[in-house]
PAKOLMAR-273875 format. One record per residue (C-alpha): residue in one letter; x, z, y. Coordinates in nm, 2 decimals. Last residue first. Layout:
BEGIN
A/X/Z/Y
...
//
This chain:
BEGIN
X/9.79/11.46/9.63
X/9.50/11.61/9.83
X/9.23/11.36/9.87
X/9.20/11.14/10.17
X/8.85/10.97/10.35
X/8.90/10.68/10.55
X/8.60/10.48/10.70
X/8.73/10.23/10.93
X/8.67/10.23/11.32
X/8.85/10.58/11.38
X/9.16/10.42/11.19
X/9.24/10.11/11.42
X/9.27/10.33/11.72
X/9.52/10.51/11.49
X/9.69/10.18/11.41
X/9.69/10.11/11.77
X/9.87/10.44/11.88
X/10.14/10.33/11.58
X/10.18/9.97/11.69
X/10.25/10.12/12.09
X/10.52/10.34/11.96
X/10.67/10.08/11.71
X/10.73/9.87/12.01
X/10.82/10.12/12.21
X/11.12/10.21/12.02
X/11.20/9.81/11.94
X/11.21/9.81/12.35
X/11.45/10.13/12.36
X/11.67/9.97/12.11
X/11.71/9.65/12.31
X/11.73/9.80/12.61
X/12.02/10.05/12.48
X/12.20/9.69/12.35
X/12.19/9.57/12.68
X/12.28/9.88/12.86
X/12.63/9.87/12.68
X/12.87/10.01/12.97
X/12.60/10.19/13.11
X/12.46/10.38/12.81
X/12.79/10.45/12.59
X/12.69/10.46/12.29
X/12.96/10.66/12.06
X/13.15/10.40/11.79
X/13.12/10.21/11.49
X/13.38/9.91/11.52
X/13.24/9.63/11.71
X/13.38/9.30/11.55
X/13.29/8.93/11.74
X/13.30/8.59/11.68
X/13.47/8.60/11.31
X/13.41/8.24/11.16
X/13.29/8.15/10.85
X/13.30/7.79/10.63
X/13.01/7.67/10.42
X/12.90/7.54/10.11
X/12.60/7.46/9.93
X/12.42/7.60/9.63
X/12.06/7.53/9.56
X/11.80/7.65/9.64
X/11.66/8.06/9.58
X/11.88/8.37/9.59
X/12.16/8.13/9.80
X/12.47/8.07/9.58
X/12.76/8.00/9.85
X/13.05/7.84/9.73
X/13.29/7.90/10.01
X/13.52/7.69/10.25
X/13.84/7.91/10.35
X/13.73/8.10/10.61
X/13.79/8.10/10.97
X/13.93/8.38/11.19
X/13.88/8.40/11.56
X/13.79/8.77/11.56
X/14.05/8.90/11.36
X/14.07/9.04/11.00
X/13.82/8.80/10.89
X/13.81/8.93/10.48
X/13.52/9.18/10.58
X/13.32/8.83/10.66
X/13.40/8.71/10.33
X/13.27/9.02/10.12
X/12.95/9.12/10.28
X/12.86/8.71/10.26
X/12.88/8.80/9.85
X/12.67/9.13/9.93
X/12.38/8.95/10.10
X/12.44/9.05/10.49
X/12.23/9.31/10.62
X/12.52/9.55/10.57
X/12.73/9.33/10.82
X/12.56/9.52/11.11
X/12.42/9.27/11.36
X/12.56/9.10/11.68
X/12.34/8.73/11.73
X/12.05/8.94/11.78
X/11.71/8.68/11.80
X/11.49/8.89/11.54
X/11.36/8.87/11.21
X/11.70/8.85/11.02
X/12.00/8.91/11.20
X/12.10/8.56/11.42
X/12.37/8.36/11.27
X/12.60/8.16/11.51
X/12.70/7.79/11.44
X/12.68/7.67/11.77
X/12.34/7.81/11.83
X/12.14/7.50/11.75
X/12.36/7.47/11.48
X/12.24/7.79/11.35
X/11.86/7.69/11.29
X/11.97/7.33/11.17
X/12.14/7.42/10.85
X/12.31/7.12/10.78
X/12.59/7.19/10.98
X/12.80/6.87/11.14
X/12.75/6.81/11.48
X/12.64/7.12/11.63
X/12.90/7.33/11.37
X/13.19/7.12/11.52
X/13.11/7.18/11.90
X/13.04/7.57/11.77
X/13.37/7.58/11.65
X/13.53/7.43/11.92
X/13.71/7.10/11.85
X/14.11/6.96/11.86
X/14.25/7.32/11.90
X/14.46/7.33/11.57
X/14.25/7.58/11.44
X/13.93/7.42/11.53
X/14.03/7.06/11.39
X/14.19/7.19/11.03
X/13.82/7.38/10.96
X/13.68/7.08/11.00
X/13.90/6.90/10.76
X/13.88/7.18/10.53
X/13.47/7.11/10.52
X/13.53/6.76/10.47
X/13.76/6.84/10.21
X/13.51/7.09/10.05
X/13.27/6.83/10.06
X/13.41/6.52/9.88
X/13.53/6.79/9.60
X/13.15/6.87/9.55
X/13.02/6.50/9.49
X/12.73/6.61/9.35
X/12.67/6.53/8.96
X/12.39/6.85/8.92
X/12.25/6.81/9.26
X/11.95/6.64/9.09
X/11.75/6.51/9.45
X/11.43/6.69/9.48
X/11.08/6.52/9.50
X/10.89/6.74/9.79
X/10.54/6.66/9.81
X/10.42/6.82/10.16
X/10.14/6.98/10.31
X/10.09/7.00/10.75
X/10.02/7.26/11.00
X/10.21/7.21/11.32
X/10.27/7.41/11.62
X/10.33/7.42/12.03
X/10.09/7.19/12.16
X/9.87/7.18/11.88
X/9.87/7.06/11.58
X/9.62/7.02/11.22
X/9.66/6.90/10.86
X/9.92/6.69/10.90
X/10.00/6.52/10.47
X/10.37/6.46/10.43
X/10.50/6.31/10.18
X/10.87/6.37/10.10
X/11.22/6.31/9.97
X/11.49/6.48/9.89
X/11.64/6.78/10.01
X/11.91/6.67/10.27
X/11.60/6.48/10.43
X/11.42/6.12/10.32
X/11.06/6.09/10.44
X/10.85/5.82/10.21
X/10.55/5.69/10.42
X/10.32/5.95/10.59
X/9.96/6.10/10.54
X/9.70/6.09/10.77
X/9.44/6.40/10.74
X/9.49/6.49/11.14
X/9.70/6.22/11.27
X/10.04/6.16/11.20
X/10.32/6.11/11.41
X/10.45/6.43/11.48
X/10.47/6.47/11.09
X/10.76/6.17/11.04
X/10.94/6.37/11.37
X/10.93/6.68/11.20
X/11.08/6.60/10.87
X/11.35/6.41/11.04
X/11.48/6.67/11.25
X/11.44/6.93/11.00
X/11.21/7.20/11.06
X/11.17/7.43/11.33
X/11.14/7.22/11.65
X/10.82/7.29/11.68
X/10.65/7.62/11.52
X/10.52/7.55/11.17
X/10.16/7.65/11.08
X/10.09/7.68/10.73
X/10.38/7.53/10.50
X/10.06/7.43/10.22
X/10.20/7.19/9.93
X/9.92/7.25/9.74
X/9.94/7.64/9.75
X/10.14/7.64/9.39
X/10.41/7.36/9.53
X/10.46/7.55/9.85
X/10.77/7.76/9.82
X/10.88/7.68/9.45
X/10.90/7.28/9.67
X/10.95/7.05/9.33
X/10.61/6.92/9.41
X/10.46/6.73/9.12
X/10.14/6.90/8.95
X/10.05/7.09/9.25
X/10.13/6.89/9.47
X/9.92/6.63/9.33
X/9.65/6.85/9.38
X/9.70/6.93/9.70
X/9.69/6.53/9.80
X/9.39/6.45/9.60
X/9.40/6.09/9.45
X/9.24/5.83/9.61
X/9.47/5.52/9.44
X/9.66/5.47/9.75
X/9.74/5.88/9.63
X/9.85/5.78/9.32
X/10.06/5.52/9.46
X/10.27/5.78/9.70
X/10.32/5.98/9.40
X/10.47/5.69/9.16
X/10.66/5.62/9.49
X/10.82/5.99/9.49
X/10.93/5.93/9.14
X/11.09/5.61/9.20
X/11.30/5.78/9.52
X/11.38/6.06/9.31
X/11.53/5.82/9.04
X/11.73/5.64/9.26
X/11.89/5.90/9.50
X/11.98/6.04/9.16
X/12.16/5.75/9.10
X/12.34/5.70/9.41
X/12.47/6.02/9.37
X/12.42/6.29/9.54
X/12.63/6.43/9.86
X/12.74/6.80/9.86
X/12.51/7.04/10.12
X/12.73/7.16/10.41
X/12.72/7.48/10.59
X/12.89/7.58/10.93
X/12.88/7.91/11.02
X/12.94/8.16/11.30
X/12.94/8.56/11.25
X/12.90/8.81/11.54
X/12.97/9.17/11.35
X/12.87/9.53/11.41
X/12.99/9.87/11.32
X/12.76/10.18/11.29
X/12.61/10.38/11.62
X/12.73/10.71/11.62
X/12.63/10.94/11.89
X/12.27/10.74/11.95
X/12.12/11.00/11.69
X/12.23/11.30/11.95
X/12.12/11.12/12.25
X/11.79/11.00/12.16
X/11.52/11.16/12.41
X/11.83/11.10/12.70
X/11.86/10.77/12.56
X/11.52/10.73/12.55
X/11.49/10.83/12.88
X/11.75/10.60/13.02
X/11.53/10.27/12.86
X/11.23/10.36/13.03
X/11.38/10.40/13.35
X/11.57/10.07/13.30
X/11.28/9.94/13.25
X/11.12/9.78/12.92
X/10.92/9.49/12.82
X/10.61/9.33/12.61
X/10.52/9.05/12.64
X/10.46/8.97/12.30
X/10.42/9.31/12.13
X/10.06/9.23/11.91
X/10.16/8.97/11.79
X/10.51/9.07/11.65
X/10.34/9.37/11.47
X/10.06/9.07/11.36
X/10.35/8.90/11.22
X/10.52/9.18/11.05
X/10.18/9.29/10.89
X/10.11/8.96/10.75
X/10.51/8.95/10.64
X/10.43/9.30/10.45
X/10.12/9.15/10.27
X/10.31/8.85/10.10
X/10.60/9.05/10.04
X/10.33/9.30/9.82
X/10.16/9.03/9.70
X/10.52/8.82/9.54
X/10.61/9.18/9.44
X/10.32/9.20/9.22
X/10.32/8.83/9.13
X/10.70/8.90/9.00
X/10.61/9.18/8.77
X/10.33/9.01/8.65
X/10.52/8.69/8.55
X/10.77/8.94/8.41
X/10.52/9.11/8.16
X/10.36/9.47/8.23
X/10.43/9.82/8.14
X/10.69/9.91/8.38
X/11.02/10.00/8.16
X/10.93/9.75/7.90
X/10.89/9.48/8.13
X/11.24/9.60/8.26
X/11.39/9.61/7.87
X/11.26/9.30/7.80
X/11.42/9.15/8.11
X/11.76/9.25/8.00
X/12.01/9.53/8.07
X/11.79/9.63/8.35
X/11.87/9.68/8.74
X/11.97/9.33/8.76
X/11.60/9.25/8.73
X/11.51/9.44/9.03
X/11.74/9.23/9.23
X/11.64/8.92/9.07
X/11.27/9.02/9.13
X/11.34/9.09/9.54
X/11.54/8.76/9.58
X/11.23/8.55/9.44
X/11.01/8.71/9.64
X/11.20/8.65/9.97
X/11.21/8.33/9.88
X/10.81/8.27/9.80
X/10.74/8.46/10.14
X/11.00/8.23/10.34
X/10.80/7.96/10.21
X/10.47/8.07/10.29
X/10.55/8.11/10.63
X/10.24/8.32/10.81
X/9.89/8.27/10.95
X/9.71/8.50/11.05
X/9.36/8.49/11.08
X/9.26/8.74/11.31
X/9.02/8.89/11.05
X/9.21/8.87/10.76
X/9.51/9.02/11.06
X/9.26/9.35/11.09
X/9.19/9.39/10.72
X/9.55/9.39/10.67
X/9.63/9.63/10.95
X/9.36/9.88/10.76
X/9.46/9.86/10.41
X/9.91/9.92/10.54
X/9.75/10.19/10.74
X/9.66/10.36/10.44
X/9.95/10.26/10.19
X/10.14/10.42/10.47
X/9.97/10.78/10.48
X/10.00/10.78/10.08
X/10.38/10.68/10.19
X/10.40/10.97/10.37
X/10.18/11.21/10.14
X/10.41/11.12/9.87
X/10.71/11.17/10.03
X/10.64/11.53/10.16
X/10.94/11.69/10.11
X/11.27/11.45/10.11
X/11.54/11.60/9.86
X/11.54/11.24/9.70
X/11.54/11.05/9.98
X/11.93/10.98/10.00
X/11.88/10.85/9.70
X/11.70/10.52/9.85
X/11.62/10.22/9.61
X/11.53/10.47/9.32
X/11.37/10.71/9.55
X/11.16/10.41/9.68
X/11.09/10.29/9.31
X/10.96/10.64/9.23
X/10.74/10.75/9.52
X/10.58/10.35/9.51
X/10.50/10.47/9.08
X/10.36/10.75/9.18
X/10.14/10.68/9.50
X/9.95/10.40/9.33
X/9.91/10.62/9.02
X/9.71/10.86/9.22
X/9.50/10.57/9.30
X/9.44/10.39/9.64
X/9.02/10.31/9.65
X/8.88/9.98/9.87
X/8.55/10.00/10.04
X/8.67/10.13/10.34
X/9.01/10.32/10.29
X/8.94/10.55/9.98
X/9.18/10.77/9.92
X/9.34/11.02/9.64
X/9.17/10.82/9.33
X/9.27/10.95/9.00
X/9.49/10.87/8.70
X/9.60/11.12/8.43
X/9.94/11.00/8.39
X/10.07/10.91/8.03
X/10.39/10.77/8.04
X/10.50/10.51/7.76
X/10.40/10.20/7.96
X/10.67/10.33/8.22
X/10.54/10.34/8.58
X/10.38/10.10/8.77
X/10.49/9.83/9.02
X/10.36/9.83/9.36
X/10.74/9.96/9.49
X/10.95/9.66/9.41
X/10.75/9.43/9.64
X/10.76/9.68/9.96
X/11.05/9.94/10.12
X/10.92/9.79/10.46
X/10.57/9.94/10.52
X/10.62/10.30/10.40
X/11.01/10.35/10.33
X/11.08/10.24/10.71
X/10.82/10.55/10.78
X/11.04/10.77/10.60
X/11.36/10.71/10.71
X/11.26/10.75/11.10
X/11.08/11.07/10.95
X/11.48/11.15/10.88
X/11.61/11.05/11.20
//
């Protein structure tokens, strides 16, 4: 369980832990490996040890740490090489979010921001770059992981010996929650319909006028995301974008860029870079709509409304959350929220961003709604949303026939990270590694 720990530290526990240690400290720096032609400093390994102690105290009376996440920093070189090569291509925007989320949590750490530049040496653009690489890098390695596991399975065989491998560990699994939502975005006003739509035209003459479509993203895009990558989403699986986004792009020929595309977020031009059957790879100008004069009481009584016509039996939930949710991943799913990274719509309520933590422990029963709630997402802007209790598990001893499903599902993720490991290694012997002791 412990070693479990550890290797979650080495390639998850990333953006807050490439930052270096206290300008004040003196460290006499030296290189412990060299993976290729690429060296991993003493100093690398100091300031990562630190950060991931700081983030997890129950590793302080680890052993070893530093030569585990030395070890980590290693494979981490060699699977990047490796996707370079493969060309993966990832989402840029959930990259740029995820960033943002991981520097506001760092900087709450600190009575101010001078204080937390102070405390690592280096300004807050740097700080936030560093992290911004570090996410960047992990969500290469988390695709090519998921690459490299398509179609893969278990047996039942396979799944009874890990439980038999895994008994003691699988003695207390932690309770679970099924959450349903249904979010809605406030209407703007007609003004700030107005002055989005005139700046979005001002755009959509420049380019008539042969201007570069990246570079006006650039200088225009109000997409944090994309904006700095020239409006770049990479490749986009169908049917996971907003209906009306999608549909403008799936016309467009390779290099043709669309009229004026209206979604909750604004408006947009839209540049298709390349598709296939199965994927799209376009850029976008996003012009934003100024939320700032919303109509925020119209929205909460729609949302009450709702809320009214599933208690008192006139709609389902998830009938009501397929009609109305603006987030279009859920409502596909009748309002159900699937764990991050993976397809699970029963996941541990810990995962959950703290304020989320606390409305979903105030569901008593499974059935119960919330109130509506102001939600403040780490990047975007508010909205709100309603919350329904699908399901509690309360922590509890596996039982392996009764829940085989969830077993599977453990014994696959098992195998998973078996099979990743065994290539790594195969991965090593073909690039030149040489280790220092630490």
């Amino acid at each position: 369980m412990r070693k479990g720990l550890m290797n979650a530290v080495l390639l998850s526990l990333v953006g807050l832990l490439c930052l270096q240690a206290s300008a004040g400290a003196v460290v006499a720096d030296r290189v412990v490996a060299v993976v290729g032609k690429e060296a991993i400093f003493k100093s690398d390994i100091d300031s990562r040890e630190l950060m991931a102690r700081m983030q997890n105290p129950e590793l302080a009376q680890v052993k070893g740490l530093p030569r585990t996440i030395l070890d980590g920093m290693i494979d981490q070189k060699i699977i990047l090489a490796k996707a370079k090569i493969d060309s993966i291509k990832i989402d840029l925007n959930a990259v740029e979010a995820a960033s943002n989320d991981r520097f506001q949590q760092l900087n709450t750490r600190f009575s101010s921001r001078k204080e937390m530049e102070s405390r690592f040496g280096k300004s807050s653009a740097a700080i936030r770059e560093e992290i911004h690489q570090e996410l960047l890098n992990q969500e290469l390695i988390d695709t090519l992981r998921r690459k490299k596991s398509a179609g893969v399975t278990v047996t039942y065989a396979e799944a009874m010996a890990f439980y038999k491998e895994n008994k003691e560990r699988l003695s207390n699994i932690p309770d679970a929650v099924a959450v349903g939502q249904i979010i809605k975005y406030p209407s703007v006003t007609t003004e700030s319909r107005a002055q989005s739509l005139s700046l979005i035209q001002q755009i959509k003459s420049e380019l008539q006028r042969g201007a570069d479509f990246a570079e006006l993203a650039r200088k225009y895009s109000q997409d944090p995301g994309s904006a700095k990558v020239g409006g770049d989403l990479g490749y986009v699986q169908k049917g996971e974008l907003i209906k009306s986004f999608e549909d403008a792009a799936n016309l467009l020929k390779d290099g043709q860029v669309s009229d004026v595309v209206e979604t909750r977020y604004g408006f947009h031009l839209i540049q298709m870079l390349n598709k296939d059957l199965n994927s799209i790879h376009v850029r976008h100008i996003l012009i934003g709509f100024d939320r700032s004069k919303a109509d925020v009481p119209g929205v909460i009584q729609q949302l009450n409304a709702i809320r009214s016509d599933i208690i008192s039996g006139k709609a389902t939930f998830a009938d009501m959350a397929s009609k109305y949710s603006d987030d279009q991943m859920s409502a596909k799913l009748g309002g159900s929220i699937t764990s991050a990274g993976s397809n699970n719509l029963i996941f541990s309520p810990a995962t959950l961003r703290p304020q989320l933590q606390t409305i979903i422990s105030s569901l008593k029963n499974v059935g119960d709604i919330s109130s509506p709630q102001k939600i403040e997402p780490p990047q975007g802007e508010p909205f709100y949303a309603i919350f329904i209790l699908n399901n509690r598990i309360p922590a509890h001893r596996l039982d392996a026939e009764k829940e085989y499903a969830l077993l599977a599902d453990m014994a696959l993720e098992d195998k998973y990270r078996r099979l990743f490991t065994e290539w790594v290694q195969m991965l090593r012997k073909e690039v030149y590694v040489r280790v220092s002791d630490i």
